[in-house]
C-alpha positions as CSV (number, residue, x, y, z in Angstrom):
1,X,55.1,165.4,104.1
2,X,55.8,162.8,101.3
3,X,53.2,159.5,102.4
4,X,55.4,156.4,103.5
5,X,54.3,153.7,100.2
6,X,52.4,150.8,101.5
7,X,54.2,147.7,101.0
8,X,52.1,144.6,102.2
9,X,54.3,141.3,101.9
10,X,53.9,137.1,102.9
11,X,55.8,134.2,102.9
12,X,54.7,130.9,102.4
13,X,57.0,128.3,104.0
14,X,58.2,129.5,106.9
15,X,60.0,126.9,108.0
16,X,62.0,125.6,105.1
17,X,65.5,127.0,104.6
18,X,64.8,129.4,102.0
19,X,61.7,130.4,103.7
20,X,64.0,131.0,107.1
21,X,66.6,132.8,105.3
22,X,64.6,134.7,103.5
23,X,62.8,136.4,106.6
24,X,66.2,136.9,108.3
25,X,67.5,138.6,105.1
26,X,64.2,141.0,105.2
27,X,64.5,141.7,109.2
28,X,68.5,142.1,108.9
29,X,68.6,144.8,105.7
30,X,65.5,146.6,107.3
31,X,63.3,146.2,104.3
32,X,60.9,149.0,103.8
33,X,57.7,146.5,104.4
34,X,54.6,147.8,105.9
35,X,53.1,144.5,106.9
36,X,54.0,141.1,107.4
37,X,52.2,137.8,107.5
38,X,53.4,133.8,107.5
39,X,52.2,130.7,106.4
40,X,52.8,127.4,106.4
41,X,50.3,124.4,104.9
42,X,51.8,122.7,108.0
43,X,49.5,124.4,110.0
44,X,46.4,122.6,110.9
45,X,45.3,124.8,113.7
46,X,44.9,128.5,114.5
47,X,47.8,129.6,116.6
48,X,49.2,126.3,117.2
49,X,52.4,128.0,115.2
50,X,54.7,130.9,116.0
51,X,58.3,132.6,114.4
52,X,59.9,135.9,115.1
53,X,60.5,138.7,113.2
54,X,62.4,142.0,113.8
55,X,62.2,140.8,117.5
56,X,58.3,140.5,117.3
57,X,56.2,137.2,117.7
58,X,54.5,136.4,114.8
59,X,51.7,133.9,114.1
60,X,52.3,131.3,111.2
61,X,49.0,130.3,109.8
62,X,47.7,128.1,106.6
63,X,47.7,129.8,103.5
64,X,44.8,130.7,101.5
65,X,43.5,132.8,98.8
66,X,41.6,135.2,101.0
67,X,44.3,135.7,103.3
68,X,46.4,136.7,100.2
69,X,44.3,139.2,98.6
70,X,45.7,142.9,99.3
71,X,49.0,141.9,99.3
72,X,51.8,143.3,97.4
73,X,54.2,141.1,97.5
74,X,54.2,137.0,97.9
75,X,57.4,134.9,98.8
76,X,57.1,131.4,97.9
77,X,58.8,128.9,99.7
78,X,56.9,125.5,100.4
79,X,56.1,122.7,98.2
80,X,55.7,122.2,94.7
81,X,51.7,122.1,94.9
82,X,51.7,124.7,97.5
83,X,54.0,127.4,95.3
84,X,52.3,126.3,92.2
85,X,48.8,126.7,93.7
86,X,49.3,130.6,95.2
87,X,51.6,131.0,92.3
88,X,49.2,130.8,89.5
89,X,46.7,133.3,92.0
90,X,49.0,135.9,92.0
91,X,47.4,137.4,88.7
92,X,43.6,137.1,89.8
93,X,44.5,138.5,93.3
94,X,46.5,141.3,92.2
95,X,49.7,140.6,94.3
96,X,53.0,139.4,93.2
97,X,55.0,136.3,93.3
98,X,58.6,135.3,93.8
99,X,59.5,131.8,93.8
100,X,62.7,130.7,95.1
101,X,62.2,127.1,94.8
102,X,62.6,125.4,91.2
103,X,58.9,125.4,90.8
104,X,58.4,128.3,88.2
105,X,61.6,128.4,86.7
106,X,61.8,126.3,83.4
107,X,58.4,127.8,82.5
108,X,58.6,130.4,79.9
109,X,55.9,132.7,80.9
110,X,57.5,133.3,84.5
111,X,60.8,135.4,83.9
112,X,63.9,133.9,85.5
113,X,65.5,136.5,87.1
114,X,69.2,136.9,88.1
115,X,69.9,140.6,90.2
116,X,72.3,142.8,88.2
117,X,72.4,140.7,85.2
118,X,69.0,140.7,83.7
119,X,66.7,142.6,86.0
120,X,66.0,145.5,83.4
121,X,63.0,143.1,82.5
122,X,61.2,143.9,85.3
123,X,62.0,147.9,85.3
124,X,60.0,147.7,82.1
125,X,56.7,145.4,83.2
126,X,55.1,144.4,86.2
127,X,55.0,140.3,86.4
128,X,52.5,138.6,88.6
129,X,54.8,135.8,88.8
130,X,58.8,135.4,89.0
131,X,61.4,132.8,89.9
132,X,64.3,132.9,91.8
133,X,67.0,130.7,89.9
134,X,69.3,127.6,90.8
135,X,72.1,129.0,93.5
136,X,74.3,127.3,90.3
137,X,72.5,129.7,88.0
138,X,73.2,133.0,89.9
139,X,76.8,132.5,90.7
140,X,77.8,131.5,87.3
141,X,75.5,133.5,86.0
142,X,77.1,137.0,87.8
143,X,80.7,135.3,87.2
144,X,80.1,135.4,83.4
145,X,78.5,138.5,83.1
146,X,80.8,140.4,84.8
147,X,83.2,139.3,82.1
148,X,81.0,139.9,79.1
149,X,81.7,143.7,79.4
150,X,85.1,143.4,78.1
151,X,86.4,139.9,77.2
152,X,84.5,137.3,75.5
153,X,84.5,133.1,76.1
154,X,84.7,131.1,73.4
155,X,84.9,128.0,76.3
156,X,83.2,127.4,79.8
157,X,83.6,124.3,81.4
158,X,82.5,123.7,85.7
159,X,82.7,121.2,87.7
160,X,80.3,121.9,91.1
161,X,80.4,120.2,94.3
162,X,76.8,120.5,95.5
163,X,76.1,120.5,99.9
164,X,73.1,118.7,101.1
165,X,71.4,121.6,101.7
166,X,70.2,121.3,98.6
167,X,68.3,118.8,99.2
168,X,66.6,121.2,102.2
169,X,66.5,119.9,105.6
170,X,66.1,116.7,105.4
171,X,69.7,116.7,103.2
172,X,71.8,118.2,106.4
173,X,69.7,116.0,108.8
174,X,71.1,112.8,106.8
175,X,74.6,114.0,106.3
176,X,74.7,114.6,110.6
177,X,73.5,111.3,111.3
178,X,75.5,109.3,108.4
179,X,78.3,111.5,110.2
180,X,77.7,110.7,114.1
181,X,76.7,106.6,112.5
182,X,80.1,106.2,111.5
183,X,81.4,108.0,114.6
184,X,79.9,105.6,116.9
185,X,79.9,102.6,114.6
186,X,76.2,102.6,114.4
187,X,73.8,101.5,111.9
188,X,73.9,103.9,108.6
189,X,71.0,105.1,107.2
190,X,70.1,106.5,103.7
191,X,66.6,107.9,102.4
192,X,67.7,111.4,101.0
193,X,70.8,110.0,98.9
194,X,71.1,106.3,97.3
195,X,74.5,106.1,98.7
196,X,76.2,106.9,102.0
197,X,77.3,110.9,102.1
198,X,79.1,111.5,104.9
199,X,82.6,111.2,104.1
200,X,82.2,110.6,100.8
201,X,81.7,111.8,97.1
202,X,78.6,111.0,94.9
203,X,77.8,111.6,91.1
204,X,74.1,113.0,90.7
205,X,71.4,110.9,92.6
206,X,68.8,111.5,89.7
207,X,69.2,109.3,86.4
208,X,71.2,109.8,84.0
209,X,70.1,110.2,80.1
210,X,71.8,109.0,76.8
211,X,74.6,110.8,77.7
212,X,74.9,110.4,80.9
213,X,73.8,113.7,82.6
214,X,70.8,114.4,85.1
215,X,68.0,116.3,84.4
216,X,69.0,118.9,87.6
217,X,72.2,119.8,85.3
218,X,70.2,120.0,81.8
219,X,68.1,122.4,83.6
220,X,70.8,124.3,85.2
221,X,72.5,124.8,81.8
222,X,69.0,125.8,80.8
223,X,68.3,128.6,82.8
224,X,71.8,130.1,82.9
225,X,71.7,130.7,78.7
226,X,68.1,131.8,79.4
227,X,70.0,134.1,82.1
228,X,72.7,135.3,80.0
229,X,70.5,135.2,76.2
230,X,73.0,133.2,75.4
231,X,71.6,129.9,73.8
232,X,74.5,129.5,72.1
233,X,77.0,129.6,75.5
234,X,79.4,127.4,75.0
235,X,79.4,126.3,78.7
236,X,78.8,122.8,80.2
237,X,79.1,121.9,83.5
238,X,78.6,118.4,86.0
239,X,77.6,118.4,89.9
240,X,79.2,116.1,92.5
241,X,77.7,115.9,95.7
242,X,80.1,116.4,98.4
243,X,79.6,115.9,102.0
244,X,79.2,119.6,103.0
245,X,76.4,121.0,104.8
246,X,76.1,124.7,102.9
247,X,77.8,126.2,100.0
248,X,78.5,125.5,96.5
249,X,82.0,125.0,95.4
250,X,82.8,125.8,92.1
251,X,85.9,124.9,89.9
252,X,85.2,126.7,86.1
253,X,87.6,126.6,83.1
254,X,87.7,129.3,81.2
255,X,89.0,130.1,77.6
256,X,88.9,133.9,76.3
257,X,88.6,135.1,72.4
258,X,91.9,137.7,73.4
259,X,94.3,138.3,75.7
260,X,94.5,138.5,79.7
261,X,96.5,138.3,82.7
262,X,95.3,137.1,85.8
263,X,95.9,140.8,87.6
264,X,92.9,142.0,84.8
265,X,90.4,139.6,86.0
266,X,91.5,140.4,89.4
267,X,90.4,143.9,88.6
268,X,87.4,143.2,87.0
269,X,86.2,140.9,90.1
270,X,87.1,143.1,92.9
271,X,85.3,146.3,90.8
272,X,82.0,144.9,91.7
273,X,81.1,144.3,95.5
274,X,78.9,141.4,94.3
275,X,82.3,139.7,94.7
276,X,85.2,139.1,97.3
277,X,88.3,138.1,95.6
278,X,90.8,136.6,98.3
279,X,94.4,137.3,98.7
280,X,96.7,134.6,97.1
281,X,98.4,134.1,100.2
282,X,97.9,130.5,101.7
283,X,97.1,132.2,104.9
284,X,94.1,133.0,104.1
285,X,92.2,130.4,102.0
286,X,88.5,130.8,100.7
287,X,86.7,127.4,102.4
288,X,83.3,126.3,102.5
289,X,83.6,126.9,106.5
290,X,84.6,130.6,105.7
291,X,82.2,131.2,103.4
292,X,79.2,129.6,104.9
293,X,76.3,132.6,106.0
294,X,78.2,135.4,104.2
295,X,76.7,137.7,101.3
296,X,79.2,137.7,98.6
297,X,80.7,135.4,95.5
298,X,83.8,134.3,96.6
299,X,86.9,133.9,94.8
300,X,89.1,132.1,96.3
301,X,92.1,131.5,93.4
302,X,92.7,132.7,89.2
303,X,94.6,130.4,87.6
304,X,96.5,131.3,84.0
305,X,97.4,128.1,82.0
306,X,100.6,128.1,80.2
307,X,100.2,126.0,77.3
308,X,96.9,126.8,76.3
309,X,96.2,130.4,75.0
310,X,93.8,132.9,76.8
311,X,92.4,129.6,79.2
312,X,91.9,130.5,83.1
313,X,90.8,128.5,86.0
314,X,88.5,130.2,88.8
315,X,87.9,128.9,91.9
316,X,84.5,130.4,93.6
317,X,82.3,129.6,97.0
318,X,78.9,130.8,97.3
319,X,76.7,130.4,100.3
320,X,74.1,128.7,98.2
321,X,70.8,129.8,101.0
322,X,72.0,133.7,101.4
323,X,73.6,135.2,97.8
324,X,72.4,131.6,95.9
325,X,68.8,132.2,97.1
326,X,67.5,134.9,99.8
327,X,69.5,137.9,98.9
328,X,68.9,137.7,95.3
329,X,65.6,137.8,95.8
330,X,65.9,140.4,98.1
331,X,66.9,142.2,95.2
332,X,64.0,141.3,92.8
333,X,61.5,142.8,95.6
334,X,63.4,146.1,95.7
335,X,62.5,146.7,92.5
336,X,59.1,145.3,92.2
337,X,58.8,148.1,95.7
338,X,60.3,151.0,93.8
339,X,57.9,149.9,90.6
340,X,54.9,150.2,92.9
341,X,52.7,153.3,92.8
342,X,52.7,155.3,95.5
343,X,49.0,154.6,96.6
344,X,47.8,151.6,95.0
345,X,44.1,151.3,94.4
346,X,42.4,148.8,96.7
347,X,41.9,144.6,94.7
Protein backbone atom coordinates (compact mmCIF):
# COMPACT_ATOMS: atom_id res chain seq x y z
CA UNK A 1 0.00 0.00 0.00
CA UNK A 2 1.22 3.44 -1.44
CA UNK A 3 2.36 5.65 2.08
CA UNK A 4 -0.07 8.64 2.57
CA UNK A 5 2.80 11.89 1.93
CA UNK A 6 3.41 13.80 5.13
CA UNK A 7 2.28 17.21 4.75
CA UNK A 8 3.03 19.29 8.04
CA UNK A 9 1.39 22.98 7.68
CA UNK A 10 0.99 26.51 10.20
CA UNK A 11 -0.52 29.60 10.14
CA UNK A 12 0.53 32.59 11.55
CA UNK A 13 -2.29 34.99 12.22
CA UNK A 14 -5.04 33.28 13.12
CA UNK A 15 -7.16 35.83 13.82
CA UNK A 16 -6.86 38.26 10.96
CA UNK A 17 -9.21 37.93 8.03
CA UNK A 18 -7.00 36.29 5.71
CA UNK A 19 -5.68 34.23 8.43
CA UNK A 20 -9.57 33.17 9.23
CA UNK A 21 -10.40 32.49 5.73
CA UNK A 22 -7.61 30.82 4.99
CA UNK A 23 -8.23 27.95 7.63
CA UNK A 24 -11.95 27.75 6.59
CA UNK A 25 -10.81 27.35 2.94
CA UNK A 26 -8.21 24.41 4.12
CA UNK A 27 -11.09 22.69 6.52
CA UNK A 28 -13.92 23.26 3.67
CA UNK A 29 -11.90 21.69 0.43
CA UNK A 30 -10.49 18.84 2.80
CA UNK A 31 -6.89 19.63 2.16
CA UNK A 32 -4.64 16.72 2.19
CA UNK A 33 -2.67 18.08 5.51
CA UNK A 34 -1.25 15.78 7.95
CA UNK A 35 -0.80 18.25 10.77
CA UNK A 36 -1.89 21.43 11.76
CA UNK A 37 -0.67 24.06 14.17
CA UNK A 38 -1.63 28.08 14.92
CA UNK A 39 -0.12 31.01 16.03
CA UNK A 40 -0.63 34.21 16.85
CA UNK A 41 2.16 36.98 18.39
CA UNK A 42 -1.01 37.92 20.33
CA UNK A 43 -0.51 35.25 22.44
CA UNK A 44 1.22 36.01 25.68
CA UNK A 45 0.27 32.85 27.51
CA UNK A 46 0.22 29.15 26.93
CA UNK A 47 -3.37 28.08 26.25
CA UNK A 48 -4.86 31.31 27.10
CA UNK A 49 -6.05 31.00 23.07
CA UNK A 50 -8.22 28.64 21.16
CA UNK A 51 -9.85 28.27 17.30
CA UNK A 52 -11.43 25.32 15.59
CA UNK A 53 -10.65 23.35 12.87
CA UNK A 54 -12.36 20.54 10.91
CA UNK A 55 -14.64 20.56 14.06
CA UNK A 56 -11.57 20.01 16.46
CA UNK A 57 -10.27 22.57 19.24
CA UNK A 58 -7.12 23.76 18.42
CA UNK A 59 -4.65 25.69 20.58
CA UNK A 60 -3.26 29.11 19.09
CA UNK A 61 0.13 29.70 20.46
CA UNK A 62 3.11 32.43 19.82
CA UNK A 63 5.11 31.72 17.00
CA UNK A 64 8.75 30.83 17.01
CA UNK A 65 11.47 29.39 15.18
CA UNK A 66 11.57 26.17 16.94
CA UNK A 67 8.04 25.58 16.73
CA UNK A 68 8.48 25.96 12.97
CA UNK A 69 11.14 23.68 12.23
CA UNK A 70 9.70 20.38 10.51
CA UNK A 71 7.20 22.00 8.88
CA UNK A 72 6.32 21.89 5.30
CA UNK A 73 4.35 24.40 4.73
CA UNK A 74 4.03 28.09 6.50
CA UNK A 75 0.90 30.49 5.94
CA UNK A 76 1.67 33.94 6.74
CA UNK A 77 -0.89 36.13 7.92
CA UNK A 78 0.00 38.64 10.81
CA UNK A 79 2.04 41.72 10.75
CA UNK A 80 4.52 43.15 8.70
CA UNK A 81 7.48 42.33 11.30
CA UNK A 82 5.88 39.11 12.20
CA UNK A 83 5.60 37.76 8.24
CA UNK A 84 8.80 39.28 7.48
CA UNK A 85 10.51 37.76 10.56
CA UNK A 86 9.27 33.75 9.90
CA UNK A 87 9.37 34.73 6.29
CA UNK A 88 13.12 35.22 5.85
CA UNK A 89 13.43 31.67 8.27
CA UNK A 90 11.76 29.74 5.91
CA UNK A 91 15.10 28.95 3.95
CA UNK A 92 17.29 28.04 7.17
CA UNK A 93 14.41 25.92 8.56
CA UNK A 94 13.65 24.13 5.55
CA UNK A 95 9.86 24.85 5.38
CA UNK A 96 8.01 26.99 2.99
CA UNK A 97 6.36 30.24 2.98
CA UNK A 98 3.26 31.83 1.51
CA UNK A 99 2.46 35.34 2.28
CA UNK A 100 -0.86 36.65 1.63
CA UNK A 101 -0.33 40.00 3.08
CA UNK A 102 1.57 42.65 0.88
CA UNK A 103 4.68 42.04 2.90
CA UNK A 104 6.82 39.98 0.25
CA UNK A 105 5.34 40.98 -2.72
CA UNK A 106 7.26 43.99 -4.39
CA UNK A 107 10.48 42.04 -3.56
CA UNK A 108 12.10 40.50 -6.47
CA UNK A 109 13.52 37.48 -5.03
CA UNK A 110 9.99 36.22 -3.57
CA UNK A 111 7.92 35.15 -6.83
CA UNK A 112 4.52 36.69 -7.04
CA UNK A 113 2.23 34.17 -7.83
CA UNK A 114 -1.23 34.35 -9.48
CA UNK A 115 -2.96 30.44 -9.83
CA UNK A 116 -3.45 29.50 -13.51
CA UNK A 117 -1.65 32.35 -14.83
CA UNK A 118 1.94 32.02 -13.90
CA UNK A 119 2.23 29.09 -11.48
CA UNK A 120 4.49 27.06 -14.04
CA UNK A 121 7.29 28.83 -11.98
CA UNK A 122 6.90 26.88 -9.15
CA UNK A 123 6.38 23.31 -11.11
CA UNK A 124 9.96 24.03 -12.12
CA UNK A 125 11.74 25.09 -8.48
CA UNK A 126 11.01 24.84 -5.05
CA UNK A 127 10.84 28.58 -3.35
CA UNK A 128 11.28 28.97 0.38
CA UNK A 129 9.32 32.05 0.12
CA UNK A 130 6.19 33.17 -1.99
CA UNK A 131 3.59 35.88 -2.02
CA UNK A 132 0.13 35.89 -2.45
CA UNK A 133 -0.79 39.07 -4.58
CA UNK A 134 -3.21 42.20 -4.29
CA UNK A 135 -7.06 40.76 -4.57
CA UNK A 136 -6.77 43.70 -7.55
CA UNK A 137 -3.75 41.81 -8.94
CA UNK A 138 -5.48 38.35 -9.26
CA UNK A 139 -8.81 39.32 -10.69
CA UNK A 140 -7.40 41.49 -13.30
CA UNK A 141 -4.71 39.46 -13.58
CA UNK A 142 -7.02 36.10 -14.57
CA UNK A 143 -9.43 38.58 -16.55
CA UNK A 144 -6.48 39.53 -18.87
CA UNK A 145 -4.98 36.37 -19.27
CA UNK A 146 -7.82 34.63 -20.16
CA UNK A 147 -7.99 36.91 -23.13
CA UNK A 148 -4.36 36.75 -24.14
CA UNK A 149 -4.92 33.32 -25.68
CA UNK A 150 -6.69 34.68 -28.61
CA UNK A 151 -7.21 38.50 -28.76
CA UNK A 152 -4.73 40.96 -27.81
CA UNK A 153 -5.23 44.74 -25.88
CA UNK A 154 -3.75 47.41 -27.16
CA UNK A 155 -5.77 49.51 -24.08
CA UNK A 156 -6.73 48.62 -20.40
CA UNK A 157 -8.17 51.21 -18.37
CA UNK A 158 -10.14 50.21 -14.49
CA UNK A 159 -11.63 52.02 -12.31
CA UNK A 160 -11.97 49.86 -8.68
CA UNK A 161 -14.19 50.45 -5.84
CA UNK A 162 -12.15 49.05 -2.88
CA UNK A 163 -14.43 47.61 0.57
CA UNK A 164 -13.01 48.26 3.95
CA UNK A 165 -11.95 45.04 4.35
CA UNK A 166 -9.06 45.97 3.00
CA UNK A 167 -8.07 47.69 5.48
CA UNK A 168 -8.64 44.21 7.73
CA UNK A 169 -10.78 44.46 10.74
CA UNK A 170 -10.42 47.33 11.98
CA UNK A 171 -11.77 48.85 8.24
CA UNK A 172 -15.39 46.99 8.63
CA UNK A 173 -15.45 47.85 12.44
CA UNK A 174 -15.27 51.73 11.39
CA UNK A 175 -17.56 51.43 8.43
CA UNK A 176 -20.37 49.68 11.17
CA UNK A 177 -20.01 52.24 13.62
CA UNK A 178 -19.77 55.47 11.10
CA UNK A 179 -22.98 53.51 9.87
CA UNK A 180 -25.09 52.97 13.28
CA UNK A 181 -23.38 57.07 14.20
CA UNK A 182 -25.32 58.44 11.64
CA UNK A 183 -28.26 56.07 12.34
CA UNK A 184 -28.69 57.36 15.73
CA UNK A 185 -27.28 60.84 15.21
CA UNK A 186 -24.27 60.08 17.33
CA UNK A 187 -20.87 61.31 17.40
CA UNK A 188 -18.79 60.05 14.16
CA UNK A 189 -15.66 58.75 14.53
CA UNK A 190 -12.64 58.20 12.08
CA UNK A 191 -9.15 56.54 12.76
CA UNK A 192 -8.97 54.01 9.77
CA UNK A 193 -10.04 56.53 6.99
CA UNK A 194 -9.30 60.50 7.04
CA UNK A 195 -12.80 61.05 5.94
CA UNK A 196 -16.16 59.74 7.01
CA UNK A 197 -17.03 56.17 4.89
CA UNK A 198 -20.22 55.25 5.61
CA UNK A 199 -22.36 56.54 3.01
CA UNK A 200 -19.95 57.90 1.13
CA UNK A 201 -17.15 57.74 -1.61
CA UNK A 202 -13.38 58.50 -1.01
CA UNK A 203 -10.34 58.84 -3.38
CA UNK A 204 -7.21 56.94 -1.94
CA UNK A 205 -6.35 57.67 1.81
CA UNK A 206 -2.52 57.40 1.14
CA UNK A 207 -0.73 60.57 -0.64
CA UNK A 208 -0.73 61.15 -3.74
CA UNK A 209 2.67 61.74 -5.99
CA UNK A 210 3.46 64.13 -8.86
CA UNK A 211 0.75 62.88 -10.66
CA UNK A 212 -1.57 62.36 -8.40
CA UNK A 213 -1.73 58.51 -7.67
CA UNK A 214 -1.02 56.51 -4.45
CA UNK A 215 1.66 54.33 -3.89
CA UNK A 216 -1.17 51.18 -3.19
CA UNK A 217 -2.11 51.69 -7.10
CA UNK A 218 1.71 52.18 -8.43
CA UNK A 219 2.19 48.91 -6.68
CA UNK A 220 -0.81 47.23 -7.96
CA UNK A 221 0.07 48.20 -11.52
CA UNK A 222 3.43 46.73 -10.52
CA UNK A 223 2.70 43.41 -9.72
CA UNK A 224 0.02 42.70 -12.26
CA UNK A 225 2.85 43.42 -15.38
CA UNK A 226 5.16 41.42 -13.10
CA UNK A 227 1.99 38.92 -13.21
CA UNK A 228 1.36 38.96 -16.76
CA UNK A 229 5.41 39.72 -18.05
CA UNK A 230 4.03 42.32 -19.44
CA UNK A 231 6.05 45.55 -18.51
CA UNK A 232 4.88 47.04 -21.30
CA UNK A 233 0.78 46.55 -20.51
CA UNK A 234 -0.78 49.27 -21.51
CA UNK A 235 -3.20 49.15 -18.45
CA UNK A 236 -3.77 51.88 -15.76
CA UNK A 237 -6.18 51.81 -13.32
CA UNK A 238 -7.49 54.19 -9.94
CA UNK A 239 -9.17 52.86 -6.59
CA UNK A 240 -12.11 54.59 -4.88
CA UNK A 241 -13.09 53.51 -1.61
CA UNK A 242 -16.68 52.77 -1.34
CA UNK A 243 -18.61 52.01 1.69
CA UNK A 244 -18.83 48.25 1.32
CA UNK A 245 -17.86 45.79 3.72
CA UNK A 246 -16.28 42.85 1.18
CA UNK A 247 -15.72 42.65 -2.41
CA UNK A 248 -13.95 44.53 -5.08
CA UNK A 249 -15.98 46.09 -7.81
CA UNK A 250 -14.38 46.47 -10.85
CA UNK A 251 -15.37 48.64 -14.00
CA UNK A 252 -12.39 47.85 -16.89
CA UNK A 253 -12.26 49.37 -20.39
CA UNK A 254 -11.02 47.44 -22.83
CA UNK A 255 -9.70 48.04 -26.49
CA UNK A 256 -8.68 44.87 -28.74
CA UNK A 257 -5.89 44.82 -31.70
CA UNK A 258 -9.04 42.81 -33.97
CA UNK A 259 -12.30 42.15 -34.02
CA UNK A 260 -15.08 40.81 -31.34
CA UNK A 261 -18.54 40.54 -30.36
CA UNK A 262 -19.69 40.46 -27.03
CA UNK A 263 -21.19 36.66 -27.47
CA UNK A 264 -17.04 35.73 -28.00
CA UNK A 265 -15.94 37.02 -24.84
CA UNK A 266 -19.00 35.54 -23.41
CA UNK A 267 -17.58 32.30 -24.55
CA UNK A 268 -14.26 32.79 -23.64
CA UNK A 269 -15.36 33.68 -19.83
CA UNK A 270 -17.79 31.08 -19.27
CA UNK A 271 -14.95 28.25 -20.81
CA UNK A 272 -13.06 28.62 -17.62
CA UNK A 273 -14.83 27.89 -14.17
CA UNK A 274 -12.47 30.44 -12.67
CA UNK A 275 -15.38 32.68 -13.82
CA UNK A 276 -19.34 33.10 -13.49
CA UNK A 277 -20.63 35.20 -16.21
CA UNK A 278 -24.27 36.33 -15.31
CA UNK A 279 -27.28 36.31 -17.49
CA UNK A 280 -28.08 39.82 -18.98
CA UNK A 281 -31.36 39.74 -17.59
CA UNK A 282 -32.04 42.52 -14.92
CA UNK A 283 -33.44 39.86 -12.87
CA UNK A 284 -30.58 38.70 -11.87
CA UNK A 285 -27.90 41.27 -11.26
CA UNK A 286 -24.23 40.50 -10.07
CA UNK A 287 -23.97 42.77 -6.53
CA UNK A 288 -21.52 43.04 -4.01
CA UNK A 289 -24.28 41.39 -1.59
CA UNK A 290 -24.47 38.40 -4.08
CA UNK A 291 -21.08 37.94 -4.49
CA UNK A 292 -19.87 38.38 -1.03
CA UNK A 293 -18.25 34.61 0.35
CA UNK A 294 -18.45 32.99 -3.07
CA UNK A 295 -15.41 31.36 -4.98
CA UNK A 296 -15.58 32.70 -8.45
CA UNK A 297 -14.78 36.08 -10.75
CA UNK A 298 -17.88 37.42 -11.39
CA UNK A 299 -19.08 38.98 -14.40
CA UNK A 300 -21.77 40.67 -14.01
CA UNK A 301 -22.21 42.81 -17.68
CA UNK A 302 -19.93 43.01 -21.43
CA UNK A 303 -20.46 46.10 -22.90
CA UNK A 304 -19.60 46.72 -26.90
CA UNK A 305 -19.00 50.50 -27.72
CA UNK A 306 -20.31 51.71 -30.95
CA UNK A 307 -18.22 54.39 -31.95
CA UNK A 308 -15.01 53.20 -30.97
CA UNK A 309 -13.52 50.13 -32.78
CA UNK A 310 -12.82 46.73 -31.00
CA UNK A 311 -13.35 48.74 -27.18
CA UNK A 312 -15.47 46.71 -24.51
CA UNK A 313 -16.55 47.44 -20.98
CA UNK A 314 -16.50 44.57 -18.26
CA UNK A 315 -18.11 44.69 -15.21
CA UNK A 316 -16.56 42.04 -12.52
CA UNK A 317 -17.08 41.38 -8.47
CA UNK A 318 -14.62 39.40 -6.69
CA UNK A 319 -14.91 38.44 -3.03
CA UNK A 320 -11.65 40.09 -2.33
CA UNK A 321 -10.93 37.51 1.22
CA UNK A 322 -11.98 34.00 -0.69
CA UNK A 323 -10.85 34.02 -4.71
CA UNK A 324 -8.80 37.71 -3.97
CA UNK A 325 -6.79 35.96 -1.15
CA UNK A 326 -7.49 32.34 0.51
CA UNK A 327 -8.33 30.24 -2.37
CA UNK A 328 -5.58 31.40 -4.48
CA UNK A 329 -3.31 30.48 -2.19
CA UNK A 330 -5.05 27.37 -1.72
CA UNK A 331 -3.85 26.84 -5.04
CA UNK A 332 -0.14 27.75 -4.66
CA UNK A 333 -0.02 24.99 -1.64
CA UNK A 334 -1.43 22.30 -3.91
CA UNK A 335 1.31 22.47 -5.88
CA UNK A 336 4.12 23.08 -3.57
CA UNK A 337 2.18 19.44 -1.87
CA UNK A 338 2.32 17.59 -5.21
CA UNK A 339 6.18 19.03 -5.65
CA UNK A 340 6.97 17.47 -2.28
CA UNK A 341 8.80 14.09 -2.19
CA UNK A 342 7.09 11.45 -0.96
CA UNK A 343 9.20 11.00 2.28
CA UNK A 344 11.05 13.94 2.98
CA UNK A 345 14.26 13.61 4.93
CA UNK A 346 14.11 14.93 8.53
CA UNK A 347 15.60 19.29 8.94
Amino acid sequence: MKAKKKFRVALIGTDSLRGKEIKNVLSVKRFPLTEIQFFDPAVEEEYSKLTQFADEPKVITRPNADALSGLDLVFLSSDAETNRTFGRLAAEKKYQAIDLTDTFSSEEDVPLIVAGVNDEILREKDFPLIANPHAVTIILASLLHRLAGKFEVSRAVAFVLQPVSAFDESGIEELAAQSAALLTSSALKKKVFREQVAFNLLSPTESPDANGFSSGERRILAEIKRVLQRPDLPLSLSLVQAPVFHTYAIMLYLELTSSAGIADLVRLYRESPLFKVGSRSAASPITAVSVAGKEPIFIGQIKKEETLPHAFWIWTITDNLTRGSALNAWEIAKILFQRRPQNRPPS
